[in-house]
Structure formats: structure tokens, C-alpha cells
C-alpha positions in Angstrom: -109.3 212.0 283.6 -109.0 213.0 287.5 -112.5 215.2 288.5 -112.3 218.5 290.4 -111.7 217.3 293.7 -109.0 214.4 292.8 -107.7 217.3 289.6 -107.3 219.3 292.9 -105.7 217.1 295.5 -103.0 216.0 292.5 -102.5 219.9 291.5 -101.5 220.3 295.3 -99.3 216.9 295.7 -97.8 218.4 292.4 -96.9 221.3 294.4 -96.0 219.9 297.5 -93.5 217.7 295.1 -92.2 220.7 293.1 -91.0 222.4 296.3 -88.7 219.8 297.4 -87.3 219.8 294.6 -83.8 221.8 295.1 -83.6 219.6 298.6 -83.8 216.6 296.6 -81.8 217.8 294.2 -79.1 218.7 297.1 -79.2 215.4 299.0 -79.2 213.2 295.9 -75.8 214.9 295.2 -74.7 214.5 298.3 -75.4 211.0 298.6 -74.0 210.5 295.0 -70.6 212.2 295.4 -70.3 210.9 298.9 -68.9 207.5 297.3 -70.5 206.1 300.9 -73.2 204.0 299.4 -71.7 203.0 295.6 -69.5 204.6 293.5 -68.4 207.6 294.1 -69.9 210.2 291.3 -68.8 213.8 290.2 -70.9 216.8 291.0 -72.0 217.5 287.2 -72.9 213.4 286.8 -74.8 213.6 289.8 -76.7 216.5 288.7 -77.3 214.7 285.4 -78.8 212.0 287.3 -80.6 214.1 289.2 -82.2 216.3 286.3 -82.6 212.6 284.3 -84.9 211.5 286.7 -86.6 214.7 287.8 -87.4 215.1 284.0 -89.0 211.7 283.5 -91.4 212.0 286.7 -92.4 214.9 284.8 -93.2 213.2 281.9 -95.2 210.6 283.5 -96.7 212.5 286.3 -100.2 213.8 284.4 -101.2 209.9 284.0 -100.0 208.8 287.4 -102.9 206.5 289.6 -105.7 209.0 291.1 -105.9 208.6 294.8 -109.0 210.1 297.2 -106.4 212.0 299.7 -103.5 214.4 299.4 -101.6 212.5 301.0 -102.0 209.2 298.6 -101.9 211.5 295.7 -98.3 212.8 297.3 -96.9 209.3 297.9 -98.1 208.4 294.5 -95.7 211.0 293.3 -92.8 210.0 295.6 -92.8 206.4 294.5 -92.5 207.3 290.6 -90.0 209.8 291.9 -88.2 207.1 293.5 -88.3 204.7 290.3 -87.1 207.2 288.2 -84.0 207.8 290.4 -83.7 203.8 290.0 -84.0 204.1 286.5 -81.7 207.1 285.9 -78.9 205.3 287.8 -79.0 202.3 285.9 -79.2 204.5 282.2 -75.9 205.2 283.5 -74.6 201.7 283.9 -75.0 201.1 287.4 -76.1 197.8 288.7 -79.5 197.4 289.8 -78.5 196.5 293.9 -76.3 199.7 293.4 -78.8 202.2 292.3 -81.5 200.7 294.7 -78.9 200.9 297.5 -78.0 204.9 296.2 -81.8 205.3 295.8 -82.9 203.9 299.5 -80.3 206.5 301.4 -81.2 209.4 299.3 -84.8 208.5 300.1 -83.8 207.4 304.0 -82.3 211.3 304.2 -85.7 212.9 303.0 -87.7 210.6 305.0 -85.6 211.1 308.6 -86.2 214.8 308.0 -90.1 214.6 307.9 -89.9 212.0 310.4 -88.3 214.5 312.7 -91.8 216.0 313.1 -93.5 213.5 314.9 -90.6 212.5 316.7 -90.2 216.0 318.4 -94.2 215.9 318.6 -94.2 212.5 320.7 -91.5 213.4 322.9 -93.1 216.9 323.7 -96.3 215.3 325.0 -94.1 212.8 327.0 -95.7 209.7 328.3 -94.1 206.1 328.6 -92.5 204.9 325.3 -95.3 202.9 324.2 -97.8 205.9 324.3 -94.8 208.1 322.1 -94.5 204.9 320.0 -98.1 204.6 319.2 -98.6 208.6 318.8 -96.1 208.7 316.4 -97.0 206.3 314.3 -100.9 207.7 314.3 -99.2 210.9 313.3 -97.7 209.6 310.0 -101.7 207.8 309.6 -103.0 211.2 309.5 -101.0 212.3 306.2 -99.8 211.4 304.8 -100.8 207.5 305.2 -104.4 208.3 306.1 -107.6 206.6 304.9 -109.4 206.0 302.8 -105.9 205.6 300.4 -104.8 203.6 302.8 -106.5 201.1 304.2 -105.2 199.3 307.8 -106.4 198.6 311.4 -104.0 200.0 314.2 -103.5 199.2 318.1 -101.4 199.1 320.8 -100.7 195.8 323.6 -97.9 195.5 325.6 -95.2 197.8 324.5 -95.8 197.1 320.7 -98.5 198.9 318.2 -99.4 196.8 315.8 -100.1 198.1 312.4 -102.1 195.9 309.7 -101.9 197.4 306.0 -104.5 196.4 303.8 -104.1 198.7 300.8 -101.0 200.5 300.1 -100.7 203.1 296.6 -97.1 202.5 296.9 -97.3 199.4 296.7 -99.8 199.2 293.7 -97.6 201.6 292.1 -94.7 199.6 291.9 -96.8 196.4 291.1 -98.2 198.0 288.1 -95.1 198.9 287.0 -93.3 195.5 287.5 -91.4 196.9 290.4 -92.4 195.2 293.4 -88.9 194.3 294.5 -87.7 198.1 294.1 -90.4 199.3 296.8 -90.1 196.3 299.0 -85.9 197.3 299.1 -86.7 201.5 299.4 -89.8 202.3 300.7 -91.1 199.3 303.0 -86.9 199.2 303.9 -87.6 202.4 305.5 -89.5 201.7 308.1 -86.8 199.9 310.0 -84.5 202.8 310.7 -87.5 205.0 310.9 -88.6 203.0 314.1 -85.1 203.6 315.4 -84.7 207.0 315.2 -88.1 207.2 317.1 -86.6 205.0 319.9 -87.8 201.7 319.1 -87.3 198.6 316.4 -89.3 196.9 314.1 -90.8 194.2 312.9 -92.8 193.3 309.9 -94.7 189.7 308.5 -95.2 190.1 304.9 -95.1 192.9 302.5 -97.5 193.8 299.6 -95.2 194.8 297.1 -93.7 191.5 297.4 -97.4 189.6 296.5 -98.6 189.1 300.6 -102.0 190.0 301.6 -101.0 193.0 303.7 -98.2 194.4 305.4 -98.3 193.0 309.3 -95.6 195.9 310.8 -94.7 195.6 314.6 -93.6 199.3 315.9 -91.7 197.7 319.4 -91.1 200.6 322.4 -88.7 200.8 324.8 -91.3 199.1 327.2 -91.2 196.0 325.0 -91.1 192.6 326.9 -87.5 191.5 325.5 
């Protein structure tokens, strides 16, 4: 069983979770009916989806891996929310690449939204592209991908931060569950339009949830020797 403090930081990731809800619920439908990214659903199966999956997070979510921060707690949450959308699509025939694809832009949609944050954040400070580059990608190391959850070594060199993960709970998450290849094709997938919509590219060596020792990401700034 989780003591106080970890009882306490999954009580509030619980929360935090709970109160997305009827956005996730909206953009999941959106996606689903869209017909943009798979077949093209009806309002009432997307909602069954939708409630499907929402319902078995639930179910799991007591016995879900303890983390020491908030934010790992919340990720935690947000992967087995993410497996369970996986899940749910496929309960309903759909082929695995098709529900991952479904899952990844309903995920990409939530994501952009908190990534708006420290995108409007950088660009307020101002600086070259590098310096916005590297403060928002600290900004996402202080929740919710902050230590000691996660464990990596950050730094900046000629137009590029370079970001070494070590320990991911995502990552774990998906291992345990004989997953890997699901978070390597949503979450870690992320990361590439994610460094695009804050003005840059990126580049990665190696991912965790596909068995390498860490993640070796490249976050590349305008100011990047081409």
C-alpha cells in the first residue's frame, strides 16, 4: 500500500486526472468521428469507447506503480489511460496500428494544449532560439517530468539541448505491462511534433520502452548548424 505522502500525491494526480475528464472525453470524439486518422465512428460508439476505457483506468487505477512526485504519479495515470484507449479500440475490432494511430492524435491534441504553456512562457522571456528551446524543455522537467521520477542529465551546445533519460515511469509502465511498442508509437512519438510546435525538430538515439538504456533526445533550435 502507498504511505501518506505517496497515498497523497496519487489522491491529487487522481484528481488532476478526473478533471480532464469531459476534455478527454470531447477530443476523443472528435478524433473518433473525424474519420481523419481511421475509420470514421458515430458519436454514441465513440462515447462507448470513450466510457470503455475511462471505466477500466478506473478499475486499475488503485494498484497503479507508486511514484515519489506528482508529476510521476500523474504520468503514471496518463499512460494506463492511454492503454486503455488502445485496448477499448481494439474490444471493438479495430486493428492494433489503427487504434494506436487513433490513440497517438487524441493524445497529440491533449498534449499540444499543455504544451502551449511553455511555448507562450519561452517566447515571453524572448532570447535567441536556443535559450527558448532549452527553457522550454526545463519547463516540462519541472512537472511534470521532474526528478527524482525521472531520472536524466540536461544541457545545451550549439543550438541543440541535449536531453539524456535515464528512468522513465512511462516507460516502466508499459514494460510491465508488455506494451513497450504502444508507448514507444504514442508517448515517446510525441515528442517530435511537440519540438515543432515550439520552433524547432527533433531527434532521438534509443528509446526505453523499446529495451535501450535511455532515451538520448536532441531538442534542435532555429540556431542549429544545418
Amino acid at each position: 500500500m502507498p504511505g501518506p505522502e505517496g497515498g497523497g500525491k496519487a489522491m491529487i494526480a487522481g484528481v488532476v486526472v478526473g478533471c480532464t475528464k469531459p476534455m478527454v472525453r470531447a477530443t476523443m470524439i472528435e478524433v473518433c468521428t473525424s474519420g481523419n486518422h481511421g475509420p470514421r465512428m458515430a458519436d454514441l460508439e465513440a462515447d462507448g469507447v470513450f466510457r470503455e476505457a475511462w471505466g477500466r483506468h478506473r478499475a486499475v487505477s488503485h494498484r497503479l506503480p507508486e511514484e515519489p512526485t506528482i508529476g510521476g504519479q500523474l504520468n503514471v495515470r496518463l499512460a494506463s489511460l492511454t492503454l486503455e484507449f488502445v485496448r477499448a479500440l481494439r474490444l471493438r475490432g479495430y486493428e492494433q496500428g489503427e487504434a494506436v494511430r487513433l490513440t497517438r492524435e487524441i493524445a497529440w491534441r491533449l498534449y499540444r494544449r499543455w504544451a502551449s504553456i511553455p511555448k507562450a512562457w519561452g517566447r515571453m522571456v524572448g532570447g535567441n532560439a536556443t535559450d527558448r528551446m532549452n527553457r522550454m524543455v526545463r519547463a516540462f522537467l519541472r512537472f511534470p517530468f521532474s526528478e527524482p521520477a525521472y531520472q536524466w542529465e540536461v544541457w545545451k551546445e550549439a543550438g541543440v539541448v541535449h536531453l539524456d533519460v535515464h528512468r522513465c515511469p512511462v516507460a516502466e509502465f508499459f514494460i510491465g505491462e508488455e506494451a513497450g511498442d504502444i508507448c514507444a508509437e504514442t508517448w515517446c512519438t510525441l515528442d517530435y511534433p511537440l519540438a515543432e510546435y515550439w520552433g524547432g525538430r527533433y531527434e532521438r538515439d534509443g528509446t526505453m520502452a523499446e529495451g535501450d538504456e535511455a532515451c538520448r533526445m536532441c531538442w534542435i533550435s532555429e540556431d542549429a548548424a544545418l
